[in-house]
N, C-alpha and C positions, 0 to 999 in steps of 0.2 A: 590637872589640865585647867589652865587659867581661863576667863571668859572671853579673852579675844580668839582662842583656840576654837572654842566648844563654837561661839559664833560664826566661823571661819569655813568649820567645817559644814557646821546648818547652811550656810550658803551656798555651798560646793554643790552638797548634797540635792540642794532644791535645785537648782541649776540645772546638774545633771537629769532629775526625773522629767523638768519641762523641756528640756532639749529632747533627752533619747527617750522619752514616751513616746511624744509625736512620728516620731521615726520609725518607733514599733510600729505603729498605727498605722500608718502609711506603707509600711511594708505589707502588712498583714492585710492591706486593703489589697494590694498588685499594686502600688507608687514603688518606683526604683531611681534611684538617681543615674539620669544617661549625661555620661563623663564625656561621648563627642560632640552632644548639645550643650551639656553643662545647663543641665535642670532635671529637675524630677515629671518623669512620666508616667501614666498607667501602663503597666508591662500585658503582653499578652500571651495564650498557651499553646503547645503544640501538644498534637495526638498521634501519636504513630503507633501503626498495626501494619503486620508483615506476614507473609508466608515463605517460612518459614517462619515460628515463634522464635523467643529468646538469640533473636540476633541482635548485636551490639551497633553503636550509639553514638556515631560522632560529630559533632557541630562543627562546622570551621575547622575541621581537621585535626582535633582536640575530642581522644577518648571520653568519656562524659560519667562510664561506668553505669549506664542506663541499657537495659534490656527493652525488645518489645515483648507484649505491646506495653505503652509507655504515656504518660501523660507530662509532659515539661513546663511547670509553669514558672513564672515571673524571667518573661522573656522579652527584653526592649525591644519595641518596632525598631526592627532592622531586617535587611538581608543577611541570610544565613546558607550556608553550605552544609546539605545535611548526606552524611555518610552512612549506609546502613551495610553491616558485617558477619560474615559469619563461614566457617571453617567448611569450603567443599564446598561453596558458591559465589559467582561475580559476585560485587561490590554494588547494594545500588547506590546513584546517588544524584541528587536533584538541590538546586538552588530553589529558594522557599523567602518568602514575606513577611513576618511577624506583623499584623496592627494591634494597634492600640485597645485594649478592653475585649478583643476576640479570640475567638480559640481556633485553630487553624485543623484539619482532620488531613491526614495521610493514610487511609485505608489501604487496606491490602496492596502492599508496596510488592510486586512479586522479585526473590532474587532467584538465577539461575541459576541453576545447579551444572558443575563442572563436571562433565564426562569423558571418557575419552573415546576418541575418534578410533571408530572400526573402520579398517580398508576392508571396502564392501566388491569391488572389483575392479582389477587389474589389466592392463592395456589401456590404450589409446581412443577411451570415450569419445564420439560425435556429440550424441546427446541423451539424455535419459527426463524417462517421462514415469510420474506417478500412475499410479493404475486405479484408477476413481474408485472407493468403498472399498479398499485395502491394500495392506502392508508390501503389495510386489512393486514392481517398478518394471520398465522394458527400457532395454539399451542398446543403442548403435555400438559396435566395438570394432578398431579395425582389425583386420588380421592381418598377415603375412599374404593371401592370395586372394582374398575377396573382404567385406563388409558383411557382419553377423550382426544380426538383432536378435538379441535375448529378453526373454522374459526371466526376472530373479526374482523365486518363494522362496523366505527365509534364507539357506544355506544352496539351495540348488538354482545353478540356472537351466533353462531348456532354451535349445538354439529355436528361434520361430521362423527367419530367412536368412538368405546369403544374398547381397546383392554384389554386381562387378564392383572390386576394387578403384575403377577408374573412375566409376560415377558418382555425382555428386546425390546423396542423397538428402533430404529435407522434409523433416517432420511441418506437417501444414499444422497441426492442429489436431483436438478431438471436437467431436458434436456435439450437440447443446446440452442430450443425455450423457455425455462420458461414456458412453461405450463404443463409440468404432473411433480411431486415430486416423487420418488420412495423411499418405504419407506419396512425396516426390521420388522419382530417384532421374535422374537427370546424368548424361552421357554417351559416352560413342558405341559404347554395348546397348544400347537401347533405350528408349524412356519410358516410361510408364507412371500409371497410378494404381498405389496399393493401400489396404486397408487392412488394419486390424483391427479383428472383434474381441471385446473383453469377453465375453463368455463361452464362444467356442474355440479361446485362445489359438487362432487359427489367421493368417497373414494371408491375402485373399489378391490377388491380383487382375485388375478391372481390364477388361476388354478392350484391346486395340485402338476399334474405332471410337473411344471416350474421349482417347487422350488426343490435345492436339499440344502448340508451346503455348499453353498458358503465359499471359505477363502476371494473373493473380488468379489464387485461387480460394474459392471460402467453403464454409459451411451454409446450408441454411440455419437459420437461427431456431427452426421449430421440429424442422424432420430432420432425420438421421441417413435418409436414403435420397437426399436432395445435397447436390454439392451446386458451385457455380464458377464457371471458369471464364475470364477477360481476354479478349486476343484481339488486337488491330480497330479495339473502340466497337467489340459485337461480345453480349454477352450469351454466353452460352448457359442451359439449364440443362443437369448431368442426373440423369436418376439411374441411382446404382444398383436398382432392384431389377427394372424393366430393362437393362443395358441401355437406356434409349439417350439421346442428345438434341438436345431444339434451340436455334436461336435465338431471344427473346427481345434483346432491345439492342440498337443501334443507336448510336449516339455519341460527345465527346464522353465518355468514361474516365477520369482518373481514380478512382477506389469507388467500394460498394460496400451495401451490407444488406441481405434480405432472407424476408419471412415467406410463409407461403403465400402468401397472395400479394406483397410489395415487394419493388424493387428501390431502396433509396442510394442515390449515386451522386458522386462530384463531379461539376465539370466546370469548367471556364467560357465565357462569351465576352465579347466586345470591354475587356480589361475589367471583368467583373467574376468572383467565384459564385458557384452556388449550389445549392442541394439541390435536389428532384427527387419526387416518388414517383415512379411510376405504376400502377395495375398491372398485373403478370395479365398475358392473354387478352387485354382491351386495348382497343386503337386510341383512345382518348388520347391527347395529351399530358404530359406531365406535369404534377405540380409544382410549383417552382418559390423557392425563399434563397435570400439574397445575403451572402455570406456577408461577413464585417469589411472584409477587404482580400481584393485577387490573390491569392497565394498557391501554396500547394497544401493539400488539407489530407489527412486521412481519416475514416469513419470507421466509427464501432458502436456493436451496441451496447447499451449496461442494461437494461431490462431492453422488454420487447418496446415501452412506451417512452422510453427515455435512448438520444442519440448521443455520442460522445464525437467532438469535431476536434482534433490538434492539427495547427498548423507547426506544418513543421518546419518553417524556416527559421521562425521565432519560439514556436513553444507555446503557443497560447492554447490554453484548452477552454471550449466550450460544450454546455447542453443544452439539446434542445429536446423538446417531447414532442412524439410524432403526431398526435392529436393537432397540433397547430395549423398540418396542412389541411386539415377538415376544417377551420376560418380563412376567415378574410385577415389578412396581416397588411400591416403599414409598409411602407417604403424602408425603413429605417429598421436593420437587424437586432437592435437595440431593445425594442420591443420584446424578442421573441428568441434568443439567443442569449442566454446567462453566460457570461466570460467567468473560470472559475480562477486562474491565472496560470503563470508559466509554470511549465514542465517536463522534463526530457518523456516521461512517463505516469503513468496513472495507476494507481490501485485502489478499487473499492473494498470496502469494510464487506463483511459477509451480512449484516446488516441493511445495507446498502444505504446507509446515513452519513458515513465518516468517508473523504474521500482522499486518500493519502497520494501526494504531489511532492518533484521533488526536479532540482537543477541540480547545476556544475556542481553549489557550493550551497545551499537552501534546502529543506524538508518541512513541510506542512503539511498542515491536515484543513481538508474544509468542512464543514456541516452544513448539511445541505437540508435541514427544516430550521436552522438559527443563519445561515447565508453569512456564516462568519469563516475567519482565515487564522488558524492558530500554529504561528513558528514552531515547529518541533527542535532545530538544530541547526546554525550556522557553522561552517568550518571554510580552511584555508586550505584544505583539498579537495580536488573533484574526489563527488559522489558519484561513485556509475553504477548504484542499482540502491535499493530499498523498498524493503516491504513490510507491512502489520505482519506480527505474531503473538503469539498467547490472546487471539482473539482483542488485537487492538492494543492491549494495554503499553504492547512496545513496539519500537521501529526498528527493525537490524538495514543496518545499510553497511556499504561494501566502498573504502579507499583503497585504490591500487591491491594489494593481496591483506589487507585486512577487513576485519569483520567488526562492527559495533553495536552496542546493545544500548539504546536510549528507550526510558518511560514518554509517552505517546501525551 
């Protein structure tokens, strides 16, 4: 080997260690070279933990060969599409951030587990209702000659009533405890109101002179033997113990909602909405705060201290706390009315922090100690229902006859 050779290759050699050392170096720090920048970046890490363990791993739709839980590093800041997999459960999968020098945490990613659908009962359901603190349920079914409501434990049903076939019957609701359901049944065989108890699993039919045509009817928010009934702008107060019935307030009424000793209600004046509490039993006048704008509004409560207001022409939901009407308030609802924004519907977290909101085509969530609004899911079909499950962590909502499972 002559000395142009041996020098030739000394050069090559040197070359090569100050070129690709650095490169080591830079690798082995987290630098990567990003080809759609066309420069080298500090890359960053992802962590993913599942429950299920050992389910599979895939980025951009691209197997990766990675199990959880899993640590992925030297990952260029970019959006990534991350797929989590595994034999006898949905898919989960969520779009994700990478930055620059940090490491990104995806804890307990839950997937669903695929089961299959039991036919739990047959015929022509009205409607069915959970049975608070367990596994039965109770159901309207129609029959061939009348309307049965069953209670279903496990494999047996037990018939509870028959009502006419003709009538239209209508669950109002359970009371504040979940133990009595109070139920309509409305028709030319008769109307009435009826009640069932969860404990003496027994369907109880209230007395003649209770019922009159309700336009609405509610729960008290505190007693179980306190109902309230609307009829021609006179509300009436129904206690189901005593059989007794009293008129309580006169007034414009369009919706209500009360405890025992308040009555809070909507009504309209001189092209303006507004709430009112009034005192059960006291002549005083009512007190009075002044809606954002005349509409048609309905009220609910979410705690006993906290009001829920949707208009329903628009969909805008607001809260207000009932402590307000013990001040003096400004002119301006702006003050004293938090707008949380549009929504066909509402559901609160069991927590009562997260408040999940949702339209035609839109799902959020609001936090209501942060007063922030975080997008769950846009799509290009009506949404007509959605609610929190697995205790928030996901949203199933419902297009036409399907069902979807997004992370919250």
């Amino acid at each position: 080997m002559n000395i142009r050779i041996k020098r030739a290759l000394y050069l090559f050699f040197f070359l090569v260690f100050f070129i690709i050392n650095p490169i080591i170096l830079l690798y082995a720090s987290g630098y990567s070279f990003n080809y759609k920048k066309f420069k080298i970046e500090k890359t960053g890490s992802l962590v993913i933990e599942t429950l299920p363990k050992k389910s599979k791993i895939y980025i951009n739709d691209k197997y990766t060969s990675y199990v959880t839980p899993k640590k992925i590093d030297f990952l260029l800041p970019d959006r990534y599409k991350i797929t989590i997999t595994k034999d006898g459960y949905y898919d989960w999968k969520k779009e994700i951030t990478v930055r620059s020098g940090l490491t990104l945490f995806i804890k307990n990613a839950h997937l669903i587990k695929k089961s299959k659908s039991n036919l739990i009962v047959k015929g022509a359901v009205s409607w069915i209702e959970q049975v608070s603190g367990t596994k039965d349920f109770i159901f309207l079914k129609k029959s061939e000659i009348d309307q049965e409501l069953y209670r279903k434990d496990k494999d047996k049903e037990s018939l509870l009533y028959s009502f006419p076939k003709e009538n239209h019957v209508i669950n109002i609701g359970w009371s504040r405890n979940k133990r009595k359901l109070l139920i309509l049944s409305l028709g030319t065989r008769g109307n009435g109101l009826y009640i069932f108890d969860k404990d003496s699993h027994q369907v109880m039919r209230l007395s003649e002179k209770l019922y009159k045509p309700y336009e609405k009817i509610k729960w008290d928010y505190i007693r179980d033997d306190i109902i309230y009934g609307l009829r021609f702008n006179v509300l009436y107060q129904i206690n189901i113990t005593e059989l007794s019935i009293k008129p309580i307030l006169s007034d414009d009424i369009h919706d209500f909602i009360s405890t025992e000793s308040f009555i809070y209600y909507l009504s309209n004046r001189e092209k303006n909405s507004f709430i009112k509490r009034k005192i059960i039993y006291q002549n005083e006048e009512p007190k009075i705060i002044k809606l954002p704008e005349i509409s048609e509004y309905s009220i609910d409560f979410h705690t006993e201290k906290i009001i829920m207001i949707k208009n329903k022409k628009n969909y805008d939901f607001y809260i207000l706390e009932s402590v307000i009407f013990d001040k003096k308030v400004e002119e301006s609802p702006d003050n004293y009315i938090l707008f949380l924004g549009k929504g066909k519907e509402a559901e609160w977290l069991d927590n009562n922090k997260s408040l999940l909101l949702y339209d035609d085509f839109e799902i959020y969530s609001y936090e209501m100690r942060l007063g922030t609004k975080n997008i769950i899911n846009r799509t290009s079909s009506v949404i007509s229902k959605a609610v929190f499950v697995l205790n928030g962590a996901y949203v199933l909502y419902q297009q036409e006859n399907a069902l979807f499972l997004i992370e919250n």
